[in-house]
C-alpha positions as CSV (number, residue, x, y, z in Angstrom):
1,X,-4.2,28.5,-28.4
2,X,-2.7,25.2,-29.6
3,X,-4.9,22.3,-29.0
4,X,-1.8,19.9,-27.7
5,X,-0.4,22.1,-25.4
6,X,-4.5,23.5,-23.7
7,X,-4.8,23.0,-20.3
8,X,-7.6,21.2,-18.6
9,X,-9.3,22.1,-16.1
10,X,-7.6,20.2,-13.5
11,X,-4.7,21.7,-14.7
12,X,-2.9,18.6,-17.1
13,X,-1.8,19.6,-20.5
14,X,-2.1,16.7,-22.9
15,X,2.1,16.6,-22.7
16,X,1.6,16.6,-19.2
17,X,-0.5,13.1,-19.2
18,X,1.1,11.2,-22.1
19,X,4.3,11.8,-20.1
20,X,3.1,10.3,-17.6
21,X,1.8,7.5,-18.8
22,X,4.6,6.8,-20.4
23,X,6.9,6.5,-17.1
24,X,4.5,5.7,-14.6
25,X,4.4,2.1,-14.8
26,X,8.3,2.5,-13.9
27,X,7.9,5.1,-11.4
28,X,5.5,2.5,-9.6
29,X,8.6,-0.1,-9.9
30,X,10.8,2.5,-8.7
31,X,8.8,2.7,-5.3
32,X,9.1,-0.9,-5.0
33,X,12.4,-1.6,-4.9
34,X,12.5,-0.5,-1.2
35,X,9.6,-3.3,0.0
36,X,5.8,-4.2,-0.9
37,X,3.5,-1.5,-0.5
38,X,-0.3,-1.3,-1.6
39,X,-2.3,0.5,-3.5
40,X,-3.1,3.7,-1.7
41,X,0.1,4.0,-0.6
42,X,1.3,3.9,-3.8
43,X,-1.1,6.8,-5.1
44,X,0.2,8.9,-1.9
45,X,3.4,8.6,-2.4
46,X,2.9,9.4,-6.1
47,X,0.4,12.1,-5.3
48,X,3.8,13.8,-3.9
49,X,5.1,15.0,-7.2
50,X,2.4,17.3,-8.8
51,X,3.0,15.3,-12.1
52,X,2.9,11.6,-11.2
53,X,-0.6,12.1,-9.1
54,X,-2.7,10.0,-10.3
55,X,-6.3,8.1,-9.3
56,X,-7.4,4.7,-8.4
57,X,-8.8,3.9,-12.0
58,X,-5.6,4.4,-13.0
59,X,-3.4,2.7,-10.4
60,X,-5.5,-0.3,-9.5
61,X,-5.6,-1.0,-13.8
62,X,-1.8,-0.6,-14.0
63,X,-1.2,-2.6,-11.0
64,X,-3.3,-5.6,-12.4
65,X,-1.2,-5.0,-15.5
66,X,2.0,-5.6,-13.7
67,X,1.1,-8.7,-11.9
68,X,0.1,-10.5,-15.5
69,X,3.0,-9.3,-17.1
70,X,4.6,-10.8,-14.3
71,X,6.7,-7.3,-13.3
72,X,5.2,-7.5,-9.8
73,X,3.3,-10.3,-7.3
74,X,0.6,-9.7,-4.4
75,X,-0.2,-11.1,-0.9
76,X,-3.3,-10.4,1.1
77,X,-2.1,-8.8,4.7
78,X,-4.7,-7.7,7.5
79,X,-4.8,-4.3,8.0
80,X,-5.2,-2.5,11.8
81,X,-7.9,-0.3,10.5
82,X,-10.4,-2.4,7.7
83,X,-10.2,-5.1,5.8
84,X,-7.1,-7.2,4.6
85,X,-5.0,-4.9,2.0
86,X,-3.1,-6.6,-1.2
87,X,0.3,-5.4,-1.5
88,X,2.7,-5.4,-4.5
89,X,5.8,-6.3,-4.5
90,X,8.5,-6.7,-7.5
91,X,9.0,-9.8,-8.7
92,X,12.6,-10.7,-10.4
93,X,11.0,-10.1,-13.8
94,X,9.9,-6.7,-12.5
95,X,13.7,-5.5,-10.5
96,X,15.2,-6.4,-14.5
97,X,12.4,-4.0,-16.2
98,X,13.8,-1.3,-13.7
99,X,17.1,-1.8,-14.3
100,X,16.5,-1.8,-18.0
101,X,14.5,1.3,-17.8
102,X,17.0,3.4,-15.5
103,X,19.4,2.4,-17.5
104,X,17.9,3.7,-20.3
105,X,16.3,6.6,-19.1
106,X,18.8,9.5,-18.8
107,X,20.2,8.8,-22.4
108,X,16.5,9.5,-23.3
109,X,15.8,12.0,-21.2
110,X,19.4,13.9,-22.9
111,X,18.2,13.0,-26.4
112,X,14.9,14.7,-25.3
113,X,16.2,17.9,-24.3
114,X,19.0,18.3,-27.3
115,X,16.1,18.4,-29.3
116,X,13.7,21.0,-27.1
117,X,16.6,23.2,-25.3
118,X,18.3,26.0,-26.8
């Protein structure tokens, strides 16, 4: 068996989570663009696409991320069932990272797959 291609136990190959940590950042910028959400929304709505689900240790670090790089602001809003929620929302800095990165991304994913594709 080769080591970088193993699967774990939960069923990510090492590919599998480099991958993804590679994109998700703009997959999380990607949901958005349509309005603020928070944070469990945003690992719901990840969580359906087996290979973008992700966890809260992941998500909340990322998120924090964002804001200081200044891809994405928060506001505190009250929620109907708990305690007040913070939701993210894209900043200007954050709608030209997307841009930037969906621009570049299906020349990258076609150099990708020239080199892996018979």
């Amino acid at each position: 068996m080769v080591p970088d291609v193993a699967r774990k136990e939960d069923g990510s190959g090492k590919a599998e989570s480099q991958l993804r940590k590679g994109v998700l950042e703009y997959c999380v910028l990607g949901l958005l663009r349509s309005g603020a959400r928070y944070g469990v929304e945003l690992l719901e709505e990840l969580g359906t696409v087996n290979v973008m689900a992700t966890s809260q240790g992941t998500i909340y670090p990322l998120l924090a991320r964002l804001r200081r790089d200044g891809l994405v602001d928060t506001t505190w809003q009250e929620s109907p069932s708990g305690p007040p929620r913070r939701y993210y929302m894209l900043t200007p800095q954050g709608e030209a990272a997307l841009a930037e990165f969906t621009a570049i991304w299906p020349h990258f994913r076609d150099a990708v797959d020239r080199f892996i594709t018979d």
